[in-house]
C-alpha positions as CSV (number, residue, x, y, z in Angstrom):
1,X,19.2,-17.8,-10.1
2,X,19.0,-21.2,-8.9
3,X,15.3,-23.1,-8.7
4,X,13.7,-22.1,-6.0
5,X,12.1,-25.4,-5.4
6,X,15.3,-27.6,-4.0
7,X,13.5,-29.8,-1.5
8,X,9.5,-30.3,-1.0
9,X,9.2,-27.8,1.4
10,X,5.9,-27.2,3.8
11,X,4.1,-23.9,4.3
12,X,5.6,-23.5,7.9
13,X,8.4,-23.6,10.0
14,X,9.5,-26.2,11.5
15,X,12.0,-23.9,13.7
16,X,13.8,-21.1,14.1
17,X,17.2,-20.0,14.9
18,X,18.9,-16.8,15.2
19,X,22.8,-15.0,15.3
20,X,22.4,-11.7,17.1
21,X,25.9,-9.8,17.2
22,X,26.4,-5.9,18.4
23,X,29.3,-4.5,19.1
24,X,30.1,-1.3,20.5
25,X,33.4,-1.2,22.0
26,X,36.6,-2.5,19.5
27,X,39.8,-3.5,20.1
28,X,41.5,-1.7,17.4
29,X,38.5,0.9,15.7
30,X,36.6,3.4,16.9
31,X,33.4,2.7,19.4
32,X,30.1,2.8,18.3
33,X,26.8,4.3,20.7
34,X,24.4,1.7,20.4
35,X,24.9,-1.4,18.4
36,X,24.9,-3.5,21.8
37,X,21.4,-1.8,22.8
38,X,20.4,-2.5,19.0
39,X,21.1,-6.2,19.2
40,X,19.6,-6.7,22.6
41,X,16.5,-5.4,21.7
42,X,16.5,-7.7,18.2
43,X,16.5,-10.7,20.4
44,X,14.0,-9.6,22.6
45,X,11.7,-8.9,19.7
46,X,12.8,-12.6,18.2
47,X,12.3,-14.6,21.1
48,X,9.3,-12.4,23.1
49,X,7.5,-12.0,19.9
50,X,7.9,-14.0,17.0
51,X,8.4,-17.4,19.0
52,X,12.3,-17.8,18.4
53,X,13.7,-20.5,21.2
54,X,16.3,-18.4,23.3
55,X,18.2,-21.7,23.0
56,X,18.5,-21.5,19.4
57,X,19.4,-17.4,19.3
58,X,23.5,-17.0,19.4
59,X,23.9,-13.7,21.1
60,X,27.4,-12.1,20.8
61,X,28.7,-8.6,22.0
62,X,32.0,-6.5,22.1
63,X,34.4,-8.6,23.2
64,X,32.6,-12.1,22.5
65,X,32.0,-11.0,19.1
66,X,35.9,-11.9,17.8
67,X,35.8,-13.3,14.1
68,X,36.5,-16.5,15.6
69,X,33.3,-16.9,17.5
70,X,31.0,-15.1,14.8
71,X,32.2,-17.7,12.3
72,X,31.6,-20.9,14.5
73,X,28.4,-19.5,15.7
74,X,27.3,-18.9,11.5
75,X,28.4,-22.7,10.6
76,X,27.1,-24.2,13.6
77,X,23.7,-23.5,11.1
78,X,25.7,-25.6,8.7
79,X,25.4,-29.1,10.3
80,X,22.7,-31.5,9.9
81,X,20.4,-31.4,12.5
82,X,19.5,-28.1,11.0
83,X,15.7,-29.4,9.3
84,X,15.1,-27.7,5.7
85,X,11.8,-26.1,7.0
86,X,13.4,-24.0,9.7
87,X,14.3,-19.7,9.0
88,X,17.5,-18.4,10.2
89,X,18.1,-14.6,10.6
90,X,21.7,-13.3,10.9
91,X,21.6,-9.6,12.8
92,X,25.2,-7.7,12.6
93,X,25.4,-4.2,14.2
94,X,29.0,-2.7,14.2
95,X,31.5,-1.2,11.4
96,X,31.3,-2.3,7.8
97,X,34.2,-1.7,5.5
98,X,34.9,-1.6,1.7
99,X,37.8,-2.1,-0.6
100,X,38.3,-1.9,-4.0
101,X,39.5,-5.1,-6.2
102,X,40.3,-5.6,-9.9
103,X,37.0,-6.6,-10.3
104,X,34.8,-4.2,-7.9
105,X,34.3,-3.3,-4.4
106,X,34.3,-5.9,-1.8
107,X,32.6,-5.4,1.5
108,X,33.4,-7.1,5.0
109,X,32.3,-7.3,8.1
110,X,34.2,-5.7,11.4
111,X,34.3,-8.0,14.3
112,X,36.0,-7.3,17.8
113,X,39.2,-7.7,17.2
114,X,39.9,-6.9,13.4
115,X,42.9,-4.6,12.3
116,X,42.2,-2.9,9.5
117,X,46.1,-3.3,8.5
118,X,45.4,-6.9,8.2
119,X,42.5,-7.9,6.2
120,X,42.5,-11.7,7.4
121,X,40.9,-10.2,10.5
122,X,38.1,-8.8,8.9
123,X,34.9,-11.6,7.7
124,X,34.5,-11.2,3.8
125,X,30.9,-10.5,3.3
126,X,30.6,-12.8,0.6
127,X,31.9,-15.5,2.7
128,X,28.9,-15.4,4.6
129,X,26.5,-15.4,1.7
130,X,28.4,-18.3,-0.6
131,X,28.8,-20.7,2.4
132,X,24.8,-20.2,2.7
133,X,24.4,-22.5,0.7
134,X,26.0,-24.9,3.3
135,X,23.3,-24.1,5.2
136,X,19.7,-26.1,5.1
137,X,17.1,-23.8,6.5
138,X,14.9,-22.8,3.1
139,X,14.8,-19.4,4.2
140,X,17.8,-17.5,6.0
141,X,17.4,-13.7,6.0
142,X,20.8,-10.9,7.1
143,X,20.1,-7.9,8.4
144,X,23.5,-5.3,8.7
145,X,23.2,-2.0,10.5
146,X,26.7,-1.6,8.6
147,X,27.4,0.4,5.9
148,X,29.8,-1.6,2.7
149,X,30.0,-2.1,-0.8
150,X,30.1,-5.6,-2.6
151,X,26.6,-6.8,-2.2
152,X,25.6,-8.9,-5.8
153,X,21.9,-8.8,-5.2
154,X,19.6,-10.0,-8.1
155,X,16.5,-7.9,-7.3
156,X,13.3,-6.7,-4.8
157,X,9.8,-6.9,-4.2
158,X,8.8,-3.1,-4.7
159,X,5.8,-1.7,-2.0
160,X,2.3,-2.8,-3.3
161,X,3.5,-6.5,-4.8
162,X,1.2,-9.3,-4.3
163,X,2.2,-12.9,-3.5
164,X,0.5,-15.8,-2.2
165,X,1.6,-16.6,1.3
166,X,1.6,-20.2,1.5
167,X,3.6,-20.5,-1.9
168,X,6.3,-17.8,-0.5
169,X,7.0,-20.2,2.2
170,X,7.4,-23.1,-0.3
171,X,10.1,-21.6,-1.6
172,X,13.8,-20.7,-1.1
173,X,15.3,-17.4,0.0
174,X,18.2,-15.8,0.9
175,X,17.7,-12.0,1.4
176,X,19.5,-9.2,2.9
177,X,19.2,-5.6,4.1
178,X,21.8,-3.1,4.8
179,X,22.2,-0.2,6.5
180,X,24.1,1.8,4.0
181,X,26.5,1.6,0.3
182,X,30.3,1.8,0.7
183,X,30.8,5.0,0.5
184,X,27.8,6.3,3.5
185,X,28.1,6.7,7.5
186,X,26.0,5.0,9.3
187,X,23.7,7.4,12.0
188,X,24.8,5.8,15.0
189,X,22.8,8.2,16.8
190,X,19.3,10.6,16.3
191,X,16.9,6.9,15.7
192,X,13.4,7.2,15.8
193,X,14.2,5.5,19.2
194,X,15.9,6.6,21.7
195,X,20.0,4.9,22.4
196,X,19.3,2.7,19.1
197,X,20.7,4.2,15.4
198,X,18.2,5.2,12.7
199,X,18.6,1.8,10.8
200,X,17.9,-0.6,14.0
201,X,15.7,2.1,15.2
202,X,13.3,1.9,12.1
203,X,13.9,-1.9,12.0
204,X,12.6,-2.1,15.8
205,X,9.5,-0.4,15.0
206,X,9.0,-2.3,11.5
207,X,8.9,-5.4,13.3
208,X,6.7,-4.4,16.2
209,X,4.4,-3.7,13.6
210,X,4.2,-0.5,11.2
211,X,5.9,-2.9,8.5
212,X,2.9,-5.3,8.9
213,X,0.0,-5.4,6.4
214,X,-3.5,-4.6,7.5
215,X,-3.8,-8.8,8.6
216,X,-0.6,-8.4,10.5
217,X,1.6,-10.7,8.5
218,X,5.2,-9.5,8.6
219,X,7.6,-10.5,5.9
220,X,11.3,-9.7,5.2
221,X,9.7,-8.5,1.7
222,X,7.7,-5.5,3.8
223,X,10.1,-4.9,6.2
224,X,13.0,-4.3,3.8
225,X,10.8,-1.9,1.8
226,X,9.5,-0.5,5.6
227,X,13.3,0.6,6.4
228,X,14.4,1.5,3.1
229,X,11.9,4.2,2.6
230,X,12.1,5.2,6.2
231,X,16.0,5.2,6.5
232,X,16.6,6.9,2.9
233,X,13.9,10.0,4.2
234,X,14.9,10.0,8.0
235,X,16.3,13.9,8.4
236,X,18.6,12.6,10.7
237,X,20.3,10.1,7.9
238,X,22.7,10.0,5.1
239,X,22.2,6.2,4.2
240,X,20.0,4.6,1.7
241,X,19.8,0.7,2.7
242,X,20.0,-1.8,0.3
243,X,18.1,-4.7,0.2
244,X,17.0,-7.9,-2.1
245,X,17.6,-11.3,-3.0
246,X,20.8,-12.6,-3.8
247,X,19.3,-16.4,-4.1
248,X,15.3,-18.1,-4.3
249,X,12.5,-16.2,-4.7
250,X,10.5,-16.8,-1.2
251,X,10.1,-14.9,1.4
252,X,11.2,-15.2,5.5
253,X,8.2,-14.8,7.3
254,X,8.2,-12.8,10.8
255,X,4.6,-13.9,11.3
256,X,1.3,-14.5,9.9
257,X,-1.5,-15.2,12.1
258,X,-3.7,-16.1,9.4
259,X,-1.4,-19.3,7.9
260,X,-2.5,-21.7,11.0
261,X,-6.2,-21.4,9.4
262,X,-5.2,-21.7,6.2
263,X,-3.4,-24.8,7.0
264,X,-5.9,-26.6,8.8
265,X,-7.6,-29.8,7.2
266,X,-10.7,-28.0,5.3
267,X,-8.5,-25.3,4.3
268,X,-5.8,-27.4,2.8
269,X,-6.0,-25.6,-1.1
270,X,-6.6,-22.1,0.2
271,X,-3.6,-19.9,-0.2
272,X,-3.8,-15.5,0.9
273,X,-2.7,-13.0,-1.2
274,X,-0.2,-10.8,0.9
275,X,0.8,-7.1,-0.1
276,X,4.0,-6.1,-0.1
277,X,3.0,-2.9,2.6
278,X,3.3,0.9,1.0
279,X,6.1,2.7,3.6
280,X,5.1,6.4,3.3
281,X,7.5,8.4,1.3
282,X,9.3,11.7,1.8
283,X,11.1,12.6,-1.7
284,X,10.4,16.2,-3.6
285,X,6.9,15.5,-4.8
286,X,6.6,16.6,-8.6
287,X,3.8,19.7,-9.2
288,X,0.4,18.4,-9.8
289,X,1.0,20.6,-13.3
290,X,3.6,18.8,-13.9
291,X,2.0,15.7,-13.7
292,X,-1.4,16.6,-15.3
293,X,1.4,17.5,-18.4
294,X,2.8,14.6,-18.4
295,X,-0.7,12.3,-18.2
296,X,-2.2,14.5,-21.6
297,X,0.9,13.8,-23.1
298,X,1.1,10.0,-22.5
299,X,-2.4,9.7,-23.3
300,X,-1.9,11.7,-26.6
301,X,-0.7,8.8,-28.0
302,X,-1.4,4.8,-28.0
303,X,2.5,4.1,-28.2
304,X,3.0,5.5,-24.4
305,X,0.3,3.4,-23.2
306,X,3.1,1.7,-20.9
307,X,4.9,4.5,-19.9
308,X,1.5,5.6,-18.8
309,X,0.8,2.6,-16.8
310,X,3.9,2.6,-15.3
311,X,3.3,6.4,-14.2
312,X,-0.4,5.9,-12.7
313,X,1.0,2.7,-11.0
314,X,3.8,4.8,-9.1
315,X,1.1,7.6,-8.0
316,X,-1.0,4.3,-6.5
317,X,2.1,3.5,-4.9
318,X,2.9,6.8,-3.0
319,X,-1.1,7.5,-2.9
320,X,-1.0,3.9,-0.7
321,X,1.9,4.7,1.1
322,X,0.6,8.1,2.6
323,X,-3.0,6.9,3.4
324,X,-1.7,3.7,5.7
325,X,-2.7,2.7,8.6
326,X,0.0,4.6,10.1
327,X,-0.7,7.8,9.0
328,X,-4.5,7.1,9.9
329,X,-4.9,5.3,12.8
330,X,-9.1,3.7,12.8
331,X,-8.7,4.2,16.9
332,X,-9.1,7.2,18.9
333,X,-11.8,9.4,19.9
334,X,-14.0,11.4,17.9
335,X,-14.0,15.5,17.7
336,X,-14.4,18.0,15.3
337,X,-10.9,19.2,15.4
338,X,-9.4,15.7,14.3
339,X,-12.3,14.6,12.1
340,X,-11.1,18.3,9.9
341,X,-7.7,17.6,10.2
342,X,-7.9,13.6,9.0
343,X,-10.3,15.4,5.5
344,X,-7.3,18.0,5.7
345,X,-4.8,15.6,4.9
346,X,-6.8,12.8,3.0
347,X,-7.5,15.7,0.6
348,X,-3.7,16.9,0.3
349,X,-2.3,12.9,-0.1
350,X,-5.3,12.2,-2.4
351,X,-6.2,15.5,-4.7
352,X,-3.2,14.2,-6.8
353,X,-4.4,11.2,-8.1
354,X,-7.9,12.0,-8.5
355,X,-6.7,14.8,-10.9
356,X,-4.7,13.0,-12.4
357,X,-7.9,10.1,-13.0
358,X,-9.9,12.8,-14.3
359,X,-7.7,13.3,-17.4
360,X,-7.8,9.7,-17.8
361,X,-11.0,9.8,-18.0
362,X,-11.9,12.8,-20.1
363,X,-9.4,11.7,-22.7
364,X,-9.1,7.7,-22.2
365,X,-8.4,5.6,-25.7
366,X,-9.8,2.2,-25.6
367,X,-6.3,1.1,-24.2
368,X,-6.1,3.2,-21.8
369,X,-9.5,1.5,-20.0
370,X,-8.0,-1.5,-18.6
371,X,-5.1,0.9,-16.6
372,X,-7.8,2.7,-15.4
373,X,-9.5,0.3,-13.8
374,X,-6.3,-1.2,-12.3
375,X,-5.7,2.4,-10.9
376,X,-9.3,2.1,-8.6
377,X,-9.2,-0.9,-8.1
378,X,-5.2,-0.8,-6.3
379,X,-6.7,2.2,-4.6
380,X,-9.0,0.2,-2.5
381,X,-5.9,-2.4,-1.3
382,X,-5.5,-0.8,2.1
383,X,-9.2,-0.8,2.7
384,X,-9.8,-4.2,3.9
385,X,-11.8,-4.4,7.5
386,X,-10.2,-3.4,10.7
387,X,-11.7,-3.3,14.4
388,X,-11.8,0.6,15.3
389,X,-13.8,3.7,15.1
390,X,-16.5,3.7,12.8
391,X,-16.5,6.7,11.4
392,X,-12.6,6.7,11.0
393,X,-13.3,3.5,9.0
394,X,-15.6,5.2,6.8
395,X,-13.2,8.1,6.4
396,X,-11.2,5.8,4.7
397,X,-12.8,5.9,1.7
398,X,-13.0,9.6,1.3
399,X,-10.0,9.2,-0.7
400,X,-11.4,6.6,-3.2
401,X,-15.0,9.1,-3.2
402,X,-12.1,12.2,-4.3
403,X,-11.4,9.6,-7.3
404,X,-14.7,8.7,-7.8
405,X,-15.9,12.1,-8.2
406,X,-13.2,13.7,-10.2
407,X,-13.0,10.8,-12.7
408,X,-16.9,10.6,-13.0
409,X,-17.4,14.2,-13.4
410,X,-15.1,15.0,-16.1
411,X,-16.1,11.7,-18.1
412,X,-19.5,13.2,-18.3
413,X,-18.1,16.5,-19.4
414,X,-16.5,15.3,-22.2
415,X,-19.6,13.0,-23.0
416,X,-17.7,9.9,-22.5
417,X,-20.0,7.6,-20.9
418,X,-17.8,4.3,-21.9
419,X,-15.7,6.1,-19.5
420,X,-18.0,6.8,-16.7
421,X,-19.0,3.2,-17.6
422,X,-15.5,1.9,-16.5
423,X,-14.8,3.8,-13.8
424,X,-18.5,2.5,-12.5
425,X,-18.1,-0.7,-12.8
426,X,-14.2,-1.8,-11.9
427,X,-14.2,-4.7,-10.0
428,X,-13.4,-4.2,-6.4
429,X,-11.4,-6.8,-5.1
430,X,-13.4,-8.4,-1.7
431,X,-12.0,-10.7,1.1
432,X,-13.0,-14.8,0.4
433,X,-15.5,-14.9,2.8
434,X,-17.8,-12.8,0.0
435,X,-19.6,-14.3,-2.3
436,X,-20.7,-10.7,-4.3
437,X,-18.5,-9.1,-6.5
438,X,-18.6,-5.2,-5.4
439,X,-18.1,-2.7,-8.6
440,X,-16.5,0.9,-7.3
441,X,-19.5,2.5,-7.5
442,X,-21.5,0.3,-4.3
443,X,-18.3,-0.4,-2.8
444,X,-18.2,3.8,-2.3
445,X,-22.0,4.2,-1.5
446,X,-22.2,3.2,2.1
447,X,-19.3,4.7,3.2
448,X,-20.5,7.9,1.3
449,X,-24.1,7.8,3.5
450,X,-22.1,7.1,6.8
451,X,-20.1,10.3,5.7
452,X,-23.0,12.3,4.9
453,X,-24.3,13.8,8.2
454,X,-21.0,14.6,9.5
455,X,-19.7,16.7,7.1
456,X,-22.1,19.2,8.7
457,X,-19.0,19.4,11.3
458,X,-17.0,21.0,8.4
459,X,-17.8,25.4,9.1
460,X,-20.2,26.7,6.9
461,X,-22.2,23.0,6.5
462,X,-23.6,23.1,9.1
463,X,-27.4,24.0,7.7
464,X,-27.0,21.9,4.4
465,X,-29.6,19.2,3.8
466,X,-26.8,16.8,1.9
467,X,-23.7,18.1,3.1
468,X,-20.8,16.0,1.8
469,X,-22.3,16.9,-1.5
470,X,-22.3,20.5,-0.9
471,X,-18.9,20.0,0.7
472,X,-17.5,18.1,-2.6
473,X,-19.5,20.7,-5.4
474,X,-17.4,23.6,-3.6
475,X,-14.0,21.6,-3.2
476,X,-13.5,20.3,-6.3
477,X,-14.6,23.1,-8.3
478,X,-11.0,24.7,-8.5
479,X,-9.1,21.5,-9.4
480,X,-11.1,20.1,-11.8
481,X,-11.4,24.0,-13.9
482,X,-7.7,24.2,-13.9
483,X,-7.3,21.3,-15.3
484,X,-10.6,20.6,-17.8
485,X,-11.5,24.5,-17.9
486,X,-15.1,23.5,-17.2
487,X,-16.1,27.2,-16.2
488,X,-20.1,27.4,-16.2
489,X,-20.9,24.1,-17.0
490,X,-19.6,22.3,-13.9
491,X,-22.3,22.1,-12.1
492,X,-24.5,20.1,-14.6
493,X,-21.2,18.3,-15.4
494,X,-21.5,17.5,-11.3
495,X,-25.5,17.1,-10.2
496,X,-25.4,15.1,-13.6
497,X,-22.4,12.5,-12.5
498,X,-24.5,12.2,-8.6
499,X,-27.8,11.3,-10.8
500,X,-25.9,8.6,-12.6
501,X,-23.9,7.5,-9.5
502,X,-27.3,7.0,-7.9
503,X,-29.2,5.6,-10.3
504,X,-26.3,3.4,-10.9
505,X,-26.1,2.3,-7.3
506,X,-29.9,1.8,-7.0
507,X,-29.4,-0.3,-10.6
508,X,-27.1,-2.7,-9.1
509,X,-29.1,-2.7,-5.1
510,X,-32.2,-4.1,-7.6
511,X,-30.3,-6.8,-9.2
512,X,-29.0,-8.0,-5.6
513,X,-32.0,-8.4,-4.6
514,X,-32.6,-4.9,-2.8
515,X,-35.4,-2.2,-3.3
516,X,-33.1,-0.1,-5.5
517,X,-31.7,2.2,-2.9
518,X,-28.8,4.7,-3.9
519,X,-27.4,7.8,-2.9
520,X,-29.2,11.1,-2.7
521,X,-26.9,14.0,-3.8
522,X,-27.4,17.8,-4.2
523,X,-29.8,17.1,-7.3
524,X,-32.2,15.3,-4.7
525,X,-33.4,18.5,-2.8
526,X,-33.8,20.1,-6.4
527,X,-35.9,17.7,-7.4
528,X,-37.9,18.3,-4.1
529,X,-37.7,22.0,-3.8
530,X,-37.3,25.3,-5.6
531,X,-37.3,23.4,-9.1
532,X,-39.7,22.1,-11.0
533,X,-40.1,18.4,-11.7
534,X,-39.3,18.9,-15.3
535,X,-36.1,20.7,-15.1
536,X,-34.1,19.0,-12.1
537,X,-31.1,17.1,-13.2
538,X,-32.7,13.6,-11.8
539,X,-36.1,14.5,-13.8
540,X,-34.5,16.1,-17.1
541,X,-32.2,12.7,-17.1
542,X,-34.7,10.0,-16.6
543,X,-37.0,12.0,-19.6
544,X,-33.8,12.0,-22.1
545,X,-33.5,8.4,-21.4
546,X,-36.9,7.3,-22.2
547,X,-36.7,9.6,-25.2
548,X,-34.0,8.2,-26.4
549,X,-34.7,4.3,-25.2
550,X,-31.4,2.3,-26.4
551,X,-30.1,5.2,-29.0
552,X,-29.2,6.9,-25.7
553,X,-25.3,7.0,-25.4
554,X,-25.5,6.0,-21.9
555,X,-27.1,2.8,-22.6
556,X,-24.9,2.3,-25.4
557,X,-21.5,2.7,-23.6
558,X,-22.8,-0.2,-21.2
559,X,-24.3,1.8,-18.2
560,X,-27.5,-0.5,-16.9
561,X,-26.0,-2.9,-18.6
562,X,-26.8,-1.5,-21.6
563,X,-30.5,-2.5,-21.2
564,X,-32.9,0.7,-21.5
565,X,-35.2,-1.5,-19.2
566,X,-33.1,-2.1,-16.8
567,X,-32.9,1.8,-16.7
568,X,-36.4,2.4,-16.8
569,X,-37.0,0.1,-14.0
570,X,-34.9,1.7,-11.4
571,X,-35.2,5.0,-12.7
572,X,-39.2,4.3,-12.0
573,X,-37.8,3.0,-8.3
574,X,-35.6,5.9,-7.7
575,X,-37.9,8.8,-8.6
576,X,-40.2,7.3,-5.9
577,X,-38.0,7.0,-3.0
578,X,-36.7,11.0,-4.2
579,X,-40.2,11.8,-4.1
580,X,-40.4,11.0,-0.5
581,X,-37.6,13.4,0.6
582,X,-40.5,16.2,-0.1
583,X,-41.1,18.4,2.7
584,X,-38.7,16.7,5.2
């Protein structure tokens, strides 16, 4: 690959420019539906919404589009009042076609008046892409609702990839997407929109948003992994688009509303982090057996540590993908029936991986520590702060409360507090405007008290003093025995994990300067009612503590930070504030 740096390039365009072709009828091959309607609307979207001049946009259809007028109008980009800072997208809808040479397949383009008995009337695709180099604009992106072979691309940014935003624009790119391989038919009909095809359909809506991360920056990066996932899983297709670099290693930028801040005098050194957006998947999920099988085994030995990153990342990936802001819009009203059915699903795109963290957890090696924090702290990526509802917003971290839960429970089955300890206190990573580093366990605190009270919309909670606890001790009951067999002694494996969540929480609200506030769980109202002080979970914990002082094996795997006063302190805080709860 050649250096990516070839000229000093600035963090913004200077302008933009554009070839829009569709064609529908041919002189010579068969009509298409809807590659005209496909390349209208691609301009409209370039020059209504991402600020492309209509001046600079070269729009060619059916009979315009001869291979004459498409290769005057792609090196007109090649002379020199083209600036180095300006992007350039090509968009071709129409036929693709492939033949086979000594040394591969080798794709080209279809214009008007080609004749497939003559192959000097078709464009070589590679012609396009070598003579890019011709071509000054740092970052020049093709888009081809055409299916052909040939395409030499050197790799791809896979969903949930972070780069920095300024530096991407820095650098030199030449990307592509396709609609389909050589040997696939493109849908020119059944899109997501109606009279465009599935590719330019999905394309159209990537780029009106749904390929946009949660700060609505749009880059070729997201959108290529939007359409590939959408095309390759769209019932009405038979393509699988195929997308990457074929030079540089930047990235063309639809928009980003947050780089005109970033660039202004004060901000000058300030770069954003930008993630690659999660596209929701549709493949034949694997059994949650099957992959609570293949977890033990990976953990079974310190050699697969790797393979077992690699595995956890990929559930993080898909886990990402189906809890976007597309599947869970943070607008619309409230009501009982949608509040059940956004828990319905949240549990069924979540339940996986919180499983699967609680075998990680139970049976974590010292290696293994680091991949499990990396797993909760990706979790949280999608979470950053969006306008809307607040109770949807808080519903967004049920998912991350599943993990929480599962992972914290069966580490205090199996007495592995360094565990608990890890899963704790993984750094959560916080916008720059914070100056406090959260840990998982506050980050999920507030959302799990906004959460509270409304669970008593779930049937059957309605009476229950601390409902999302009750809701959570009766949900993951099932799961977590199938997979840890914890029979009897789940529930002091669970009102145990809520005392050390609070106390945690209430640990870490002392040392930032709070009163040492926490959660109350199920184990509060025990404390309060029907059991004696000495044999609630809160009360029977605190006493084994101060028994025990720093021999205790909580202190000693780093919980408090592994100060018995520290843990004497807020337990004395706690127990105070539970104490209140008494007769309410």
């Amino acid at each position: 690959m050649m250096s990516t740096f070839r000229f000093p390039y600035r963090p913004y365009y200077t302008n933009s420019r554009a070839l829009v072709i569709g064609i529908d009828k041919y002189a010579k091959a068969s009509p298409l539906s809807y590659a005209v309607s496909d390349a209208r609307e691609v301009y409209n979207i370039l020059t209504e919404e991402f600020g492309f001049p209509t001046e600079n946009v070269i729009y060619l259809t059916d009979a315009d589009a001869t291979k004459d007028r498409i290769l005057k109008a792609y090196y007109r980009f090649a002379r020199d009042d083209i600036e180095v800072d300006e992007r350039l997208l090509i968009f071709f809808a129409g036929h693709g076609y492939t033949r086979t040479g000594t040394r591969g397949e080798i794709g080209f383009l279809v214009p008007y008046d080609a004749d497939f008995s003559d192959l000097t009337t078709l464009i070589r695709w590679d012609e396009l892409t070598r003579n890019s180099e011709l071509i000054r604009a740092k970052h020049i992106m093709f888009i081809m609702d055409a299916c052909y072979g040939g395409l030499a691309l050197t790799r791809h940014l896979r969903p949930g990839s972070a780069r920095f935003l300024k530096d991407m624009m820095r650098r030199y790119s030449r990307q592509v997407l396709t609609a389909g391989k050589a040997d696939e038919v493109v849908a020119d009909v059944g899109g997501p929109i109606p009279n465009h095809s599935v590719f330019t359909g999905h394309l159209i809506e990537g780029l009106r948003g749904k390929a946009a991360t949660p700060e609505g920056v749009i880059t070729a990066n997201g959108l290529m992994a939007y359409v590939y996932e959408k095309v390759a899983n769209d019932k009405n297709s038979h393509q699988t688009p195929h997308y990457g670099y074929f030079d540089g290693d930047g990235d063309f930028i639809f928009r980003a509303p947050n780089l005109t801040k970033l660039e202004s005098a004060e901000n000058n050194d300030l770069d954003h982090i930008i993630i690659v957006p999660y596209p929701e998947e549709h493949s034949q999920p694997e059994t949650i057996d099957a992959k609570v099988h293949r977890v033990k085994s990976l953990l079974a030995t310190e050699s697969a540590s790797i393979e077992l990153h690699e595995f956890l990342i990929n559930e993080v990936r898909q886990f990402l993908a189906a809890t976007s802001e597309d599947c869970f819009s943070a607008n619309g009203e409230f009501s009982q029936e949608e509040f059940l059915r956004r828990v319905t699903r949240y549990e069924e795109v979540s339940m996986d991986l919180a499983v699967v963290l609680a075998c990680v957890s139970y049976w974590a090696k010292p290696v293994h520590k680091a991949t499990l924090q990396k797993v909760l702290a990706r979790s949280s990526d999608r979470l950053e702060q969006l306008s809307g509802l607040r109770l949807w917003l808080a519903l967004r971290w049920y998912p991350l409360i599943l993990e929480l839960y599962c992972a914290g429970i069966a580490a205090v089955d199996a007495q592995r507090f360094d565990s608990l300890a890890t899963v704790f206190y993984t750094p959560i990573p916080t916008s720059e405007s914070q100056t406090q580093t959260e840990m998982f366990v506050n980050s999920t605190a507030y959302p799990f008290v906004d959460l509270s009270h409304v669970f008593r919309q779930v049937p059957g909670y309605e009476r229950k003093y601390v409902p999302l606890s009750e809701y959570l001790f009766k949900t993951l009951q099932p799961k977590l025995d199938d997979v840890l067999f914890l029979g009897k002694s789940y529930e002091e494996a669970f009102d145990t994990f809520e005392v050390f969540y609070a106390l945690a929480v209430a640990d870490l609200d002392l040392l930032n300067g709070g009163d040492g506030w926490g959660p109350v769980g199920r184990f509060g109202w025990k404390y309060c009612s029907h059991h004696s002080h000495d044999k609630g979970p809160l009360a029977r914990i605190v006493a084994q503590g101060r028994a025990q002082r720093d021999a205790w094996a909580p202190i000693q795997a780093g919980l408090f930070g592994g100060s018995f006063e520290r843990f004497d302190a807020v337990a004395t805080k706690y127990m105070n504030r539970i104490a209140k709860l008494e007769g309410r």
